[in-house]
C-alpha positions as CSV (number, residue, x, y, z in Angstrom):
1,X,79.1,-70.7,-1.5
2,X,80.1,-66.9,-1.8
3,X,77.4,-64.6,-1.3
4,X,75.4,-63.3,-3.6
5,X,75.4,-59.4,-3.8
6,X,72.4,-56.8,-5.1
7,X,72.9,-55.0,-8.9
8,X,73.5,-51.7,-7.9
9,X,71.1,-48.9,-8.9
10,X,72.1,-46.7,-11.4
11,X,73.1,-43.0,-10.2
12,X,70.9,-40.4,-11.0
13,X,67.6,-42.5,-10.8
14,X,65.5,-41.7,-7.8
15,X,63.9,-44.2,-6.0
16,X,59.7,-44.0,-6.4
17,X,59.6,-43.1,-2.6
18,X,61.5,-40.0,-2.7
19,X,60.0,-39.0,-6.1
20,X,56.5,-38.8,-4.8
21,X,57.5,-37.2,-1.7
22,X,59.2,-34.4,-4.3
23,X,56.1,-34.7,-5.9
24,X,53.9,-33.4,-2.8
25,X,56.0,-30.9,-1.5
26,X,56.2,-29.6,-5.1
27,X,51.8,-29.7,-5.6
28,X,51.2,-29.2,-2.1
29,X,49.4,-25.6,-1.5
30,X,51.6,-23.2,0.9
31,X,49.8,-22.1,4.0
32,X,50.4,-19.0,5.2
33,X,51.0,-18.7,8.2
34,X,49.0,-15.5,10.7
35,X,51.3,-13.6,12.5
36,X,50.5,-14.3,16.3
37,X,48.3,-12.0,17.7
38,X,46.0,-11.1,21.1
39,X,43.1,-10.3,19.7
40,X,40.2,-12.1,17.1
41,X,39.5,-11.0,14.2
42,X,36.4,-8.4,13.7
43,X,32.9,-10.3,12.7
44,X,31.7,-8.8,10.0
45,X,28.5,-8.7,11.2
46,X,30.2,-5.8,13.5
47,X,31.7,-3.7,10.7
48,X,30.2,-0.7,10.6
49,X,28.7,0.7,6.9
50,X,32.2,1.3,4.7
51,X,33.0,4.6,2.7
52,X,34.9,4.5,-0.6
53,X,39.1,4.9,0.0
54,X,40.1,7.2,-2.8
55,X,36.6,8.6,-4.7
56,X,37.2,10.4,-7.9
57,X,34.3,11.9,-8.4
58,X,30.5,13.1,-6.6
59,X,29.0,9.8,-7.8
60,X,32.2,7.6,-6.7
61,X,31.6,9.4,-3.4
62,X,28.2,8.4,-2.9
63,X,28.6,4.9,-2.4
64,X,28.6,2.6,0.6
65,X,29.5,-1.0,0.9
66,X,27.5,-3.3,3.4
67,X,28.4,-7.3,4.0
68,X,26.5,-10.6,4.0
69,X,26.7,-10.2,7.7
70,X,25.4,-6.8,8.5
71,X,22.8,-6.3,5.5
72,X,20.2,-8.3,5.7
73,X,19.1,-8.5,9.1
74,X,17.4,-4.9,9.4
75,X,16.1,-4.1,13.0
76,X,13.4,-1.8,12.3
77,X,10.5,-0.9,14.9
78,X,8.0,-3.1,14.9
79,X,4.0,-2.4,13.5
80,X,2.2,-1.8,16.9
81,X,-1.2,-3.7,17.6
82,X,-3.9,-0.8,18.2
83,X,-7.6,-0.1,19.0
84,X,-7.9,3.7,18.0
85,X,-10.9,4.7,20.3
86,X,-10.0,8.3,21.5
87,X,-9.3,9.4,18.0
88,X,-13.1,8.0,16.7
89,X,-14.4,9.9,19.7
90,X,-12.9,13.0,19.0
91,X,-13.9,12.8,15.4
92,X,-17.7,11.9,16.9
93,X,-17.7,14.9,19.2
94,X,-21.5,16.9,18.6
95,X,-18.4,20.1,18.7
96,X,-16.1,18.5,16.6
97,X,-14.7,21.3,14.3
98,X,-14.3,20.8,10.3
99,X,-10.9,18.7,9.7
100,X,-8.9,15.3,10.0
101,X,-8.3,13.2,12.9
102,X,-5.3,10.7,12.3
103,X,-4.7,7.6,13.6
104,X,-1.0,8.1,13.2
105,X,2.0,5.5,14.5
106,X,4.8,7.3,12.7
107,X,6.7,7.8,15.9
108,X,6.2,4.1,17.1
109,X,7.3,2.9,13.9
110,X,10.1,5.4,13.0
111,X,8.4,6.9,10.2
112,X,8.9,10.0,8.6
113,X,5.8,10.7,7.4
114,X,2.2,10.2,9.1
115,X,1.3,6.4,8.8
116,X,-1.2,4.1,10.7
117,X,1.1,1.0,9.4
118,X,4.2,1.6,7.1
119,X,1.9,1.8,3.8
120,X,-1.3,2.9,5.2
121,X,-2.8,5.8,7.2
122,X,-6.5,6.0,8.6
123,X,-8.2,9.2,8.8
124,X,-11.3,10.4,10.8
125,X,-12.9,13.4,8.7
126,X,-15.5,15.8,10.6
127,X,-17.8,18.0,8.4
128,X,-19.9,20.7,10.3
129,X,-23.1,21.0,8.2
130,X,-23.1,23.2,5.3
131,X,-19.0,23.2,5.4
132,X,-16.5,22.0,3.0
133,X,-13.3,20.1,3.8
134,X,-10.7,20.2,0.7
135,X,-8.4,17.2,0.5
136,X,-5.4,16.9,-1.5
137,X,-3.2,13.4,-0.8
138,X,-0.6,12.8,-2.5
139,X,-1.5,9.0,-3.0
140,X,-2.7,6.4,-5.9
141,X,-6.4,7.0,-4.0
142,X,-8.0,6.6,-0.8
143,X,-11.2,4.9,0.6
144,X,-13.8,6.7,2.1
145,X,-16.7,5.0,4.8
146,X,-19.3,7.3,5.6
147,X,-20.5,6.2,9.2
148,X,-23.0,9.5,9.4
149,X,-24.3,12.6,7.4
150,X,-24.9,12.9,4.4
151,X,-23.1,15.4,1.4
152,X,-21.3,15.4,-1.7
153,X,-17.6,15.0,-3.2
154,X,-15.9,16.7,-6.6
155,X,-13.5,14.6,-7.3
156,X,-12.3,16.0,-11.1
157,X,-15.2,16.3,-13.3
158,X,-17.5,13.7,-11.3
159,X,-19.7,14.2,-8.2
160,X,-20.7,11.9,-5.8
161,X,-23.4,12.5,-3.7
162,X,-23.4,10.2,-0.7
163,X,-25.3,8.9,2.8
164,X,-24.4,7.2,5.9
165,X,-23.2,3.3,5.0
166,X,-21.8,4.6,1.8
167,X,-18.6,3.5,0.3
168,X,-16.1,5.4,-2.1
169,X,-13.2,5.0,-4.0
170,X,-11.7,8.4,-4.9
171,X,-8.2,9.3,-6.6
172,X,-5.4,11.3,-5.3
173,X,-5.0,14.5,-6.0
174,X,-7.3,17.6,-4.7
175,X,-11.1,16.3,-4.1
176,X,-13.7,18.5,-1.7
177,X,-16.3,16.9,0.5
178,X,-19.4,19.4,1.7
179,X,-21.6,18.1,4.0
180,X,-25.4,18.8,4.1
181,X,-25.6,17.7,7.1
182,X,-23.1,17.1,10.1
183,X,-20.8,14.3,8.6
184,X,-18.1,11.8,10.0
185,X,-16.6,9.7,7.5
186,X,-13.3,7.1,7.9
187,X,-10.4,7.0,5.1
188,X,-7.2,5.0,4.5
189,X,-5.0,5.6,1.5
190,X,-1.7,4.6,0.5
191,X,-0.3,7.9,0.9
192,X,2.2,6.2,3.3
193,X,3.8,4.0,0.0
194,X,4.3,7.1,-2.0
195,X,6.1,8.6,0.9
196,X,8.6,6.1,1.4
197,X,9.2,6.1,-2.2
198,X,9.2,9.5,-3.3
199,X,6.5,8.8,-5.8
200,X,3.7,10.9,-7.1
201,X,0.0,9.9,-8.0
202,X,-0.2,8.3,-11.6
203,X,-1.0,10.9,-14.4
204,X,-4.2,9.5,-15.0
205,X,-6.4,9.6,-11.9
206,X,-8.1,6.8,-10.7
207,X,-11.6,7.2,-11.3
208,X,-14.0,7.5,-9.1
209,X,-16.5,4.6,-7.8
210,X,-19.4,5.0,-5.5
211,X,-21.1,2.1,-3.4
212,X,-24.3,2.7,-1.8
213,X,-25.3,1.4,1.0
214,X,-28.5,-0.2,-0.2
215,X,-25.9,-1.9,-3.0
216,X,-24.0,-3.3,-0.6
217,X,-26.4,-4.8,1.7
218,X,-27.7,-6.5,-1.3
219,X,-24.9,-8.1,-2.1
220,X,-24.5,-9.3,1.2
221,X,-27.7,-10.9,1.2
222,X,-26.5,-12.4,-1.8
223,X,-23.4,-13.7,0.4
224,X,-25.4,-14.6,3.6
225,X,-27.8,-16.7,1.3
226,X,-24.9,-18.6,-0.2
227,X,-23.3,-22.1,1.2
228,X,-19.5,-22.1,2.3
229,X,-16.8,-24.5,2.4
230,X,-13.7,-24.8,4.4
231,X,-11.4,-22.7,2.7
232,X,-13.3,-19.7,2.8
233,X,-12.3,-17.3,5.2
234,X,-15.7,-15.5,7.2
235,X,-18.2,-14.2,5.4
236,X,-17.0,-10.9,3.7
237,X,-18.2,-8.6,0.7
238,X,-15.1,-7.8,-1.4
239,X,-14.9,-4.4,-3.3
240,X,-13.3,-3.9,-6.5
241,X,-14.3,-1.7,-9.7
242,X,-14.3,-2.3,-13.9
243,X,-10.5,-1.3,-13.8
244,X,-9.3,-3.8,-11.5
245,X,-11.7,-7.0,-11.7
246,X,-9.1,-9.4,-12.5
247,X,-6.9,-8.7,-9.8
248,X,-10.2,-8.4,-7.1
249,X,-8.9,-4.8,-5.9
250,X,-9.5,-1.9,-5.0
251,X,-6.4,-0.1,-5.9
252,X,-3.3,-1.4,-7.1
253,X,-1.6,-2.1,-3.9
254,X,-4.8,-2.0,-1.7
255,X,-8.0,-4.4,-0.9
256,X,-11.1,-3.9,0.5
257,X,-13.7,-6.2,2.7
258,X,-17.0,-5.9,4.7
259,X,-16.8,-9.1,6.7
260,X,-19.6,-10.3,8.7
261,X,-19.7,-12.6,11.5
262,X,-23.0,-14.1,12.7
263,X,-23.9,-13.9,16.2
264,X,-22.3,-16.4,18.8
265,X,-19.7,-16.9,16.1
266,X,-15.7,-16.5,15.7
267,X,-14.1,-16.6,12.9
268,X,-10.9,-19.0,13.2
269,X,-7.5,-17.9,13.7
270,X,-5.3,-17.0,10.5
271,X,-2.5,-14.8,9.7
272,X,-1.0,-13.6,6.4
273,X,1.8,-10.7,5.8
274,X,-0.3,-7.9,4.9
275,X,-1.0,-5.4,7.2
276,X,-4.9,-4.6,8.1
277,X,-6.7,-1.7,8.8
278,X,-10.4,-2.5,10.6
279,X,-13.4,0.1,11.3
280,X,-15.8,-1.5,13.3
281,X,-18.8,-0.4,11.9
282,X,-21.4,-3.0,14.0
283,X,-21.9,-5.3,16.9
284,X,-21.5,-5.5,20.8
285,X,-20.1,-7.5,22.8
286,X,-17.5,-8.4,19.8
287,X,-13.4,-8.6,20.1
288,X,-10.9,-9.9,18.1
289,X,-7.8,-11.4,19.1
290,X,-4.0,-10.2,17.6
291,X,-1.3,-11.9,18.6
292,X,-2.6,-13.7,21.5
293,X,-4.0,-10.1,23.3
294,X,-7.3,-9.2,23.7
295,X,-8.9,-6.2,21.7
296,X,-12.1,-5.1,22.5
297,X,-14.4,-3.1,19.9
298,X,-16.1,-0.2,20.5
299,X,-18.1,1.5,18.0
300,X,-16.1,3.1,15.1
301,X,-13.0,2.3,16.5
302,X,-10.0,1.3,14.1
303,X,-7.9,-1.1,14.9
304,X,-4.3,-2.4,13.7
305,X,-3.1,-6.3,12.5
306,X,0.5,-6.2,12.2
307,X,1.7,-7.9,9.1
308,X,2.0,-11.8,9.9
309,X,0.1,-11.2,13.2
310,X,-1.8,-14.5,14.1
311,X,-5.8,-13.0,14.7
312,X,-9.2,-14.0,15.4
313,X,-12.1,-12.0,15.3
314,X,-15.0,-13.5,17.8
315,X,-19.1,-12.1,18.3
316,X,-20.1,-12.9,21.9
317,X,-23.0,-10.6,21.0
318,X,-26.7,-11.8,19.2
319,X,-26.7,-9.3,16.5
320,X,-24.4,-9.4,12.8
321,X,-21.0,-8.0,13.2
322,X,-19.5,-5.9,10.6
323,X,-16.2,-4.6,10.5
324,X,-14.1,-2.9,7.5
325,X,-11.2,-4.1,6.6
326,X,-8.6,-2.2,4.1
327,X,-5.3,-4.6,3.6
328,X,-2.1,-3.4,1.6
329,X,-3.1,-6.8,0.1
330,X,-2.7,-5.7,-3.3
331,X,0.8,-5.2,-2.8
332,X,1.5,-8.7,-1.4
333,X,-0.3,-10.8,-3.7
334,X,1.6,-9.0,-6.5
335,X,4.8,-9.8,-5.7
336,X,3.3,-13.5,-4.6
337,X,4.0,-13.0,-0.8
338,X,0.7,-13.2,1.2
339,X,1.2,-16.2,3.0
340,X,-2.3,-16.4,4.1
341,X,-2.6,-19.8,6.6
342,X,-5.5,-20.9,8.7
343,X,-3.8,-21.7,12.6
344,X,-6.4,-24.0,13.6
C-alpha cells in the first residue's frame, strides 16, 4: 500500500499554540525593569516633613506633606506620675505670701504653656487675711477646694461667700477672692485646652455654683447609706450643676468626684484614658498605686494619673479616706473614648 500523507494546512492560519502565545505576550503587563543600584530605597517612615516644589503663592507656601509612615506615630513626652508635696507645703506655710503655687509639668511634658497634665493645671492659692488675690484665666472655668479659711469671691455680678470643705465652680475670666481669714484653697482649670488651641473663654460665662461643705457631706451620707454592686467604681460624690445634668459634669470637658474609701479598704485596680488630677483632702496611712509604683499621700498633696495609667487607691488607715478627683473626663466621654476597665 502507498502511504498515506497529511492535508496540508492552509498558509496564513496559525496554529492555536502560537496564537495564544501571541496572545500573552500581547496582554501580558511590561515590567519595568530598576536600573541596578548599591543602595535601598529610602523608608518613608525616614523622609523627613516635605516643602512644596514650585509655590505660587503665601498660602501655596504654607503647606507641608507628611506620609502614612511618618504621621501617625507622634513621639511626644510622656504625662509624668506625681505626688506634689513641696508645692502644698509651700502654699501651707503660716508666712506664705498672697499668690499661686503651681504644680506645673510643662517642661516634662514639652509644653508651652503651664500645665499639670496636657489639659489641666492645679493651683495652690494663699490668701493672707484681709487680702485679695485677683484671678483672670483664660479658661471655660476652674474648680476651687477650699482646704482652710474662710472669705468671699466676685465672680461677675454674684458673690460667693465660702468656708473650709467648700466647693466652687467659677468661670473664666477675671474673679477676686478676699479672705477674712488666712486662706489656702486648691484649683484646676482647663486653661491648659485653651492654650493648645488658641481658644478664648465662651462669651457667656459659666455661671457660678457653690457647694457647701455641710451639702456635701450630706450627700455622702446619702451615698455611704446606699447598697452597691459590682460595676460601681468606690464610693464617690459626683458634682455637676443645672446646666450640665445630662452629661454628669462639671464643665464641658471636665468632671468632678469626692471618692471615699472606708477604712482597711482598697479600691480595685482600673484604668481609663483621661487624665486625673487628685487632692488628698483625708486619711493616713493611705497610698494609691499608678502604674505599678507606689505613691504615698500626705495631706493636701496632689497627685498625677497619667491618661490610661493602670491605679489603685488603698486605706491602710482606720479612719474614711477622701481624696478629689478633677478628670478631663468630659472631654473623653464626648468624643466616646474613655475606655474605663476594671484590671482585676
Amino acid at each position: 500500500m502507498g502511504r498515506t500523507r497529511r492535508p496540508r494546512r492552509r498558509r496564513g492560519r496559525s496554529r492555536p499554540r502560537a496564537r495564544r502565545a501571541r496572545l500573552r505576550r500581547h496582554t501580558a503587563p511590561r515590567v519595568r525593569r530598576r536600573p541596578m543600584t548599591d543602595t535601598a530605597p529610602i523608608d518613608m517612615a525616614d523622609l523627613p516633613v516635605q516643602h512644596p516644589h514650585n509655590p505660587g503663592s503665601p498660602a501655596e507656601a504654607r503647606a507641608r506633606f507628611f506620609n502614612s509612615g511618618n504621621a501617625f506615630n507622634i513621639k511626644l513626652p510622656p504625662v509624668p506620675a506625681r505626688v506634689f508635696t513641696e508645692e502644698a507645703a509651700r502654699a501651707l506655710a503660716p508666712d506664705a505670701p498672697t499668690g499661686f503655687v503651681a504644680c506645673d509639668q510643662a517642661e516634662a511634658m514639652a509644653c508651652p504653656f503651664p500645665a499639670t497634665t496636657p489639659l489641666m493645671l492645679a493651683r495652690y492659692a494663699t490668701i493672707a487675711a484681709g487680702e485679695r488675690l485677683a484671678c483672670d484665666l483664660v479658661a471655660t472655668g476652674s474648680v476651687w477646694f477650699v482646704i482652710a479659711g474662710t472669705g468671699e469671691t466676685r465672680a461677675g455680678t454674684e458673690t460667693l461667700r465660702w468656708g473650709a470643705g467648700d466647693v466652687m465652680l467659677l468661670p473664666g475670666g477675671a474673679v477676686a477672692h478676699v479672705a477674712e481669714s488666712r486662706a489656702v484653697l486648691w484649683s484646676v482649670s482647663n486653661a491648659p485646652q485653651l492654650a493648645h488651641d488658641a481658644s478664648c473663654p465662651p462669651a457667656i460665662p459659666v455661671a457660678p455654683v457653690h457647694y457647701p461643705a455641710a451639702e456635701i457631706d450630706r450627700q455622702l451620707a446619702v451615698i455611704t447609706a446606699s447598697g452597691t454592686n459590682a460595676t460601681t467604681s468606690g464610693l464617690a460624690l459626683i458634682f455637676s450643676s443645672d446646666g450640665l445634668e445630662a452629661s454628669r459634669n462639671i464643665l464641658p470637658t471636665l468632671t468632678l468626684s469626692l471618692n471615699t474609701l472606708p477604712p482597711g479598704t482598697d479600691q480595685r485596680a482600673h484604668r481609663h484614658n483621661s487624665a486625673a488630677v487628685t487632692l488628698a483632702v483625708a486619711g493616713e496611712r493611705c497610698f494609691s498605686r499608678v502604674d505599678g509604683s507606689r505613691c504615698d499621700w500626705t495631706p493636701w498633696a496632689t497627685l498625677v494619673t497619667p491618661p490610661g495609667a493602670p491605679h489603685s487607691h488603698h486605706n491602710d488607715g482606720g479612719d474614711r479616706a477622701r481624696f478629689l478627683i478633677v478628670q478631663d473626663g468630659g472631654l473623653h466621654y464626648h468624643a466616646r473614648t474613655m475606655g474605663f476597665a476594671f484590671l482585676e
